[in-house]
N, C-alpha and C positions, 0 to 999 in steps of 0.2 A: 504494500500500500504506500502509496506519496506521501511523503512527508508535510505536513502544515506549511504554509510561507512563513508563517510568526513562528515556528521550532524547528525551522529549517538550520541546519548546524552550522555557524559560523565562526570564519578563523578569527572576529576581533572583540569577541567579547563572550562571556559566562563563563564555567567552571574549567571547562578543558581548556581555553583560552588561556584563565588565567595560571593553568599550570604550566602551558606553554612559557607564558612569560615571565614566570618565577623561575624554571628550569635552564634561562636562555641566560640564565647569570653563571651558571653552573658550567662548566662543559659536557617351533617344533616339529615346521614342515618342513619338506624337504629344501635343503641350501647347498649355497655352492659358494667358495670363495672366488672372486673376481680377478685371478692371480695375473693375466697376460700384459697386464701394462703396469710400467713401472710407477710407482707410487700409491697405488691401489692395491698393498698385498693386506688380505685379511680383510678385505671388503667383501661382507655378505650380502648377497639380493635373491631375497627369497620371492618365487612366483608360486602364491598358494592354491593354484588352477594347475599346475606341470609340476614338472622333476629337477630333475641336477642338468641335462644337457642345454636348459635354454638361459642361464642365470647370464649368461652376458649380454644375450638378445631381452631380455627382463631391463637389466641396467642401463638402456637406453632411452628404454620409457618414463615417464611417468610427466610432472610439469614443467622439472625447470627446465629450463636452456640451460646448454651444453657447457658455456662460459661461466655460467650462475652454481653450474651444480658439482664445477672443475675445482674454480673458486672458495666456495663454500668445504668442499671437502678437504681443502687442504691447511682451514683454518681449524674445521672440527676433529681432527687429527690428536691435538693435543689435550685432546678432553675426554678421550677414551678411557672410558673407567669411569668417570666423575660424574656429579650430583648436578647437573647444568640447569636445573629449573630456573635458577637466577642469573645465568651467563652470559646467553649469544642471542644476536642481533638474527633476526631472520627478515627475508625480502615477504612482501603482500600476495607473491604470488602461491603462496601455499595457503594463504589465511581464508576465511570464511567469514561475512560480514556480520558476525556476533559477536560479542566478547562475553566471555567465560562465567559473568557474572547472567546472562541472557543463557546460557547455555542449559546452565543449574536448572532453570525455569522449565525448558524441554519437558525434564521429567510429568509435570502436572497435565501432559495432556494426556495422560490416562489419570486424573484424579479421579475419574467413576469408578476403579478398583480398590481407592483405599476408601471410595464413601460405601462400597457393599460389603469392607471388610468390615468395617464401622455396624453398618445396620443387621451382617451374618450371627445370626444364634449357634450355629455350630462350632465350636472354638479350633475346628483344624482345616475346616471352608475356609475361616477370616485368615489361614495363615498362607492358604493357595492366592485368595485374593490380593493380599497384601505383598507376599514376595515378587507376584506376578508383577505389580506395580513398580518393585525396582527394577524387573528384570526387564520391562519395556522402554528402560531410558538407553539401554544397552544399545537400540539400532541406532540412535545421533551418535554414538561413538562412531558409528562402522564407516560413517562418509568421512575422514582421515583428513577432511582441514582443520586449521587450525586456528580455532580463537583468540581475537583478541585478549590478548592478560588486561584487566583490570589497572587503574593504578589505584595509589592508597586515595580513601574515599570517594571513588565511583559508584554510583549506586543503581538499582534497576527494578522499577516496581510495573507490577502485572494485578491490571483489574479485569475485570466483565469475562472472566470464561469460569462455568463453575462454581460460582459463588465465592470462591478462592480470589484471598489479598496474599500477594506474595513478594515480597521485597529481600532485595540482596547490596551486600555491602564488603567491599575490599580493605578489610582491617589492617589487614600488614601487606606491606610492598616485598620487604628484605628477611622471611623467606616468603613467599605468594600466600595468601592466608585468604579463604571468601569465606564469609557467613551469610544465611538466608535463613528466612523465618515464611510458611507458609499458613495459610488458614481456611476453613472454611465451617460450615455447619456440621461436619461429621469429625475430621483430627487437626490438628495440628503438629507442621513436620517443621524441624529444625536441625539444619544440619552445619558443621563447620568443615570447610574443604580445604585439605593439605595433601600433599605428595611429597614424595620423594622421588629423585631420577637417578639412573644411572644408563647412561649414556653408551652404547657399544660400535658405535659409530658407524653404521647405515640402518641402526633400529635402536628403539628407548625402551626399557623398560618403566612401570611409573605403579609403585607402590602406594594405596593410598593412606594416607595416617588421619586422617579427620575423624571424624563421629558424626553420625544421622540415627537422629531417634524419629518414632510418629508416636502420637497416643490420640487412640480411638477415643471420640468422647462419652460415646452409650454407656460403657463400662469402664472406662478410666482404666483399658490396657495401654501400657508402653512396648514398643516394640527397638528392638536393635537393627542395628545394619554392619555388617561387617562384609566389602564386596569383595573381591577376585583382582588381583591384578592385572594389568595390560600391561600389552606391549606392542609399541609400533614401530609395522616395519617398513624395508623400504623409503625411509624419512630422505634421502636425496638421488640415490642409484636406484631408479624404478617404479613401477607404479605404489604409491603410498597406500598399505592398509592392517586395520587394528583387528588382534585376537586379545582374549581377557580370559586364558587357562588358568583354572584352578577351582575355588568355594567358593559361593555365596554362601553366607549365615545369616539368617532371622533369626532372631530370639524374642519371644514374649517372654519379657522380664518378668511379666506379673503372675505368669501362669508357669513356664516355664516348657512349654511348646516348642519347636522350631522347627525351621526347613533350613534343609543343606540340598543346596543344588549345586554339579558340578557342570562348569562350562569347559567342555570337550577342546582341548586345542588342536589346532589345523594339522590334518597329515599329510601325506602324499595324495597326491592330485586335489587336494583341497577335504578329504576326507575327515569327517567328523567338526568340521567347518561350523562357528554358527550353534551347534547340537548341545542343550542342555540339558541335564536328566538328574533327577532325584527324590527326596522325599519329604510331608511332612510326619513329624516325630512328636508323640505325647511326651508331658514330661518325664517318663520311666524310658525313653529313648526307644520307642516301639513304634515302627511305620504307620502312618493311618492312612495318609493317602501319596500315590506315584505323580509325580508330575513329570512332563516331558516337554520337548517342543525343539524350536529355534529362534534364540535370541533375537533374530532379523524380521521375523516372521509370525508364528503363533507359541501358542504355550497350552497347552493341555492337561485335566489331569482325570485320575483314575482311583477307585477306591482300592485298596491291597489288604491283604493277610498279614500276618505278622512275622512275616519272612520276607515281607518286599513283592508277594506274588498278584497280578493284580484278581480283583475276588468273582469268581463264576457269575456271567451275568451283569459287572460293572461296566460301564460302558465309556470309554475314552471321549470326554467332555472338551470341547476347547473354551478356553477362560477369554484367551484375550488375538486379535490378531492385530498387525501394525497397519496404522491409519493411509491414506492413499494418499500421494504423493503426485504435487505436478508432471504431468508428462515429461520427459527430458528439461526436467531440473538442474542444474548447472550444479546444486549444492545437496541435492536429491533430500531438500526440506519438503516434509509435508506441510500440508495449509497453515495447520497449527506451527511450526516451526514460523513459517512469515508472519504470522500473526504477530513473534513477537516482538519484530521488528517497526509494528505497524503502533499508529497512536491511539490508533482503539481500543487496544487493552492498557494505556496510560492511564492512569490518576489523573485529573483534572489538573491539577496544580503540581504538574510533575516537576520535581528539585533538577537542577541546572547539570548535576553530577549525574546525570540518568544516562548510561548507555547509547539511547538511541542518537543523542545528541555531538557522538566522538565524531568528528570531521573524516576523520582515516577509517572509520566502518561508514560513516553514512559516503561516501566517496567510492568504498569498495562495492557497495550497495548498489549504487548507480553503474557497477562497469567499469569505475576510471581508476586504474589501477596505479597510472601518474601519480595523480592528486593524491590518490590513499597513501600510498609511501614518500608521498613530501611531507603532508599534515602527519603522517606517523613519525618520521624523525624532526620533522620542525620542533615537537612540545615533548618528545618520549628520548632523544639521543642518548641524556647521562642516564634515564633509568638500565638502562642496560637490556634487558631482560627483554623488551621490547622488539 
């Protein structure tokens, strides 16, 4: 959606502006190493669609240009191994017209899963409900651009979809730190988002260290979140994209329920790609119900025995599938993703530090890829991490 003429982002005046001119005082599938040209030894590019014989015909694909991605590579050289979430400078052309604090937001366009967890009587229904819910923010991860970072107090508030008021704020710059507070008539979610990186120089891994609780309000449960790490590959030699192998954990604190789901990491030819599968657990750690599905796509679940088997007669339910997305999508957002770019779901009186109003997303927004990387080193050069 167009942005207003009166909140149309501009370079000489409100919040981003004035950072600018505060700032301008300052100054597991298959792989193959890319061994045949000198300076590239130890370069991985993995294609999670094929094998080992095509990783150097891989490494030619993906967005940057060939100068951009020579370049680049032979600065991030010296960071192999390291925690770079606050380091390097990266070009617009990998970015996505969001920032990180608009990202968070994503999640709630399934908030009808945590209002039926909310309103579910059965206590291992709400925990299918409920994990289903984090496990739908998993497909924005899968489109492999990259967010705007936040700077310290940027903020990003979301009305009219849902009943849900949902506001987010960039606490710390130096190590990246976002907090968000969500609400509506059924929970309230709050989460504080950290990472860690470790850098292996054609893919990151990124540990998450934050905390997300929800508490349903019918019955005043609290719920945990403990997600799966990623990892992205492919970040300059080839086409860029994210797996997240390992556990998801829910825990109802208050009952002591949970689901463990495991997200399948990529095998040869792409195998097991995407594939989630596992269980919810009473609190004596005994299966009640199977869940199954793919992260990209739907999620399912099934009643079981108490061996994991599913029970004579149950029938393979799908809970949730992912929302449709415009035709050949450049960013492959669905509606709701645009939406949050859009000032319709703004506050009336939306604060000067909001998101939508950054020069270098609203810039990349429009296409102009120029403008977005002048307004992004114009006001962001000494943050670094930018």
């Amino acid at each position: 959606m167009g942005t207003p003429q009166d909140k149309k982002p501009q370079g000489g005046g409100g919040f981003f502006a004035s950072i600018a001119s505060t700032l301008s005082n300052f100054g597991t599938a298959m792989q193959k190493s890319v061994n045949g040209l000198v300076g590239y030894e130890g370069l991985e590019v993995i294609n999670p669609e094929g094998g080992t014989e095509d990783a150097e015909a891989e490494a030619q694909r993906g967005r940057w240009r060939q100068e951009d991605r020579d370049s680049y590579w032979k600065m991030m050289q010296k960071y192999i191994g390291a925690d770079v979430t606050s380091l390097v400078t990266l070009p617009v052309v990998i970015f996505e017209p969001m920032s990180m604090l608009q990202k968070m937001a994503e999640l709630m366009e399934y908030s009808y899963l945590m209002d039926s967890a909310d309103k579910c009587e059965d206590p291992h229904m709400r925990m299918v409900y409920a994990s289903t819910f984090f496990v739908a923010n998993y497909y924005a991860l899968q489109r492999a651009w990259k967010p705007f970072n936040p700077i310290l107090g940027e903020t990003y508030e979301m009305v009219n979809h849902g009943g849900i008021t949902f506001l987010s704020e960039q606490v710390s710059h130096h190590p990246p730190i976002s907090a968000a507070h969500a609400e509506n008539d059924h929970f309230v979610y709050d989460i504080t988002s950290k990472v860690k990186t470790k850098f292996l120089g054609n893919s990151i891994d990124i540990y998450p260290l934050g905390r997300t609780r929800v508490t349903l309000k019918k019955d005043g449960v609290s719920l945990e979140l403990v997600p799966p790490p990623s990892k992205v590959n492919n970040l300059i030699f080839g086409r860029t994209w994210v797996d997240s192998p390992g556990e998801l954990i829910l825990t109802n604190l208050t009952t002591g329920d949970k689901v463990v789901l495991y997200f399948q990491p990529c095998g040869w030819f792409g195998a097991g790609r995407y594939e989630v599968d596992g269980y919810v657990y009473n609190a004596a750690d005994e299966p009640k119900i199977l869940m199954t599905g793919k992260w990209n796509e739907t999620i399912s679940y099934q009643l079981c025995d108490s061996e994991g088997e599913p029970q004579p007669g149950a029938e393979l339910t799908q809970v949730w599938k992912v929302a449709e997305s415009p035709v050949n999508d450049k960013y492959q957002y669905t509606y709701f993703a645009h939406k949050i770019n859009s000032f319709d779901t703004a506050p009336k009186k939306l604060l000067e530090s909001d998101s939508r109003l950054r020069p270098d997303r609203y810039a990349l927004e429009k296409g102009d890829l120029s403008k977005s990387g002048s307004e992004k080193s114009r006001f962001l050069t000494s943050l670094i991490v930018y």
